[in-house]
C-alpha positions as CSV (number, residue, x, y, z in Angstrom):
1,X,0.0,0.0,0.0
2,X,1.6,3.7,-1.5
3,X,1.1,6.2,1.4
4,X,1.8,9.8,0.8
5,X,2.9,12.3,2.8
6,X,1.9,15.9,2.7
7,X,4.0,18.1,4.5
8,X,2.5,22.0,5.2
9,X,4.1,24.5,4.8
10,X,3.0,27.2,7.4
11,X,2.4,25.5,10.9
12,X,-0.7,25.2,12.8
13,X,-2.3,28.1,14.1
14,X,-2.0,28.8,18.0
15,X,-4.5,30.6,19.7
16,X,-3.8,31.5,23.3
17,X,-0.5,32.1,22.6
18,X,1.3,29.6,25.0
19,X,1.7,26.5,22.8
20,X,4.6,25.8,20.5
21,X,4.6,23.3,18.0
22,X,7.6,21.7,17.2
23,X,9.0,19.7,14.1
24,X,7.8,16.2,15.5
25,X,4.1,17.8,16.1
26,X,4.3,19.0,12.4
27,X,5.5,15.9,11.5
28,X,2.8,13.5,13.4
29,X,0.3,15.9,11.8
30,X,1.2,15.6,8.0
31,X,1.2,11.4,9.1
32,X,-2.3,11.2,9.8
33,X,-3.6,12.1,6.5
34,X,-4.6,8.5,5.6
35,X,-5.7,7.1,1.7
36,X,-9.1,8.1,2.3
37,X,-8.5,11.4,3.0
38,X,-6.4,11.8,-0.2
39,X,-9.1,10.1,-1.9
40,X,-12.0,12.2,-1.1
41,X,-10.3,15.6,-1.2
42,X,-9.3,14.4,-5.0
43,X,-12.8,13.3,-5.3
44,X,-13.9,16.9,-4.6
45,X,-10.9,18.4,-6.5
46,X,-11.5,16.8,-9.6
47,X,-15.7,17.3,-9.2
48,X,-15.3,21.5,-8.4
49,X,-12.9,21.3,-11.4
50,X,-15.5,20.0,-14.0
51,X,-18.2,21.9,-12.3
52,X,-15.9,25.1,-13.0
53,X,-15.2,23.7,-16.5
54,X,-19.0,23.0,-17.5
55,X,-19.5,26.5,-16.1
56,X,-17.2,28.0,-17.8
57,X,-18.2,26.5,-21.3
58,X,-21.7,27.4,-20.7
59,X,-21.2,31.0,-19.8
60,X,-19.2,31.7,-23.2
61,X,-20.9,34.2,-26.1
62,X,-23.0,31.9,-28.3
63,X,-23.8,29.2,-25.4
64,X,-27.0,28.1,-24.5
65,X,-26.3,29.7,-21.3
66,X,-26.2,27.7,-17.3
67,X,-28.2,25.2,-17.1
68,X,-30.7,25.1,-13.9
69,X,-31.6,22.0,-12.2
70,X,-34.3,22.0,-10.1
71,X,-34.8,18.6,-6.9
72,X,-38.6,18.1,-6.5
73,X,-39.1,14.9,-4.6
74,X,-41.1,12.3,-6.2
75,X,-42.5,11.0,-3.0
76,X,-42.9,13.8,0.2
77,X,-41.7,12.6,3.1
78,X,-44.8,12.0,5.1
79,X,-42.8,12.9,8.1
80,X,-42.0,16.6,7.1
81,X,-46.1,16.7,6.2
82,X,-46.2,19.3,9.1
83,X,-42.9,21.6,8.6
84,X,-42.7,25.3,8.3
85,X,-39.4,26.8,7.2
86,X,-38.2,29.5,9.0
87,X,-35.5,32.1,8.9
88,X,-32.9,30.2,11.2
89,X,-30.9,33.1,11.2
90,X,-33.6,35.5,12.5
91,X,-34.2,33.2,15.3
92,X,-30.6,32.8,16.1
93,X,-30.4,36.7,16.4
94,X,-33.7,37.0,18.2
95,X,-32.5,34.1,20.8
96,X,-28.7,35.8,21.3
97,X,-31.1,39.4,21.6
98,X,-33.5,37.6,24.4
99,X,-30.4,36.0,26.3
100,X,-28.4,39.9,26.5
101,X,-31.4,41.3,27.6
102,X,-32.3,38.9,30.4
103,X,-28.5,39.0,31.8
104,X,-28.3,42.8,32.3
């Protein structure tokens, strides 16, 4: 089995300030990037790549233009027969608002 090391250049961020990584650490880092990892970061790589490509072609003078894709289900889920979406960020916002205002 081919394993393949991938050394960074820049070392890991330290946030408080009192940590120090040394060359081992860096070392034992750039080791635990396994097959799988490689495999799916290429997966991705390679998909964003032809996404970009496919875009790219499509956007030229003369194209057809992007083509939109639209997911309807086939089947609802009887489960989410009941759900409302809502504006998760609103209530985020509204909930951080509620807990400032109780603690003064």
């Amino acid at each position: 089995m081919l394993h393949t090391v991938i050394l960074f250049a820049s070392p890991k961020p330290v946030f408080n300030g009192k940590l120090k990584y040394s060359r081992n650490h860096q070392m034992a880092a750039a080791e635990s990037v396994t097959q799988s990892h490689e495999d799916m970061i290429r997966y991705i790589s390679d998909s964003w790549s032809r996404v970009q490509r496919e875009y790219e072609t499509l956007s030229k003078p003369g194209s057809r233009g992007p083509v939109i894709v639209r997911y309807t289900e086939k089947m609802p889920n009887a489960q989410l027969k009941d759900f409302e979406p809502f504006d998760l960020e609103a209530w985020w916002g509204n909930r951080m608002l509620h807990k400032i205002t109780q603690s003064t």
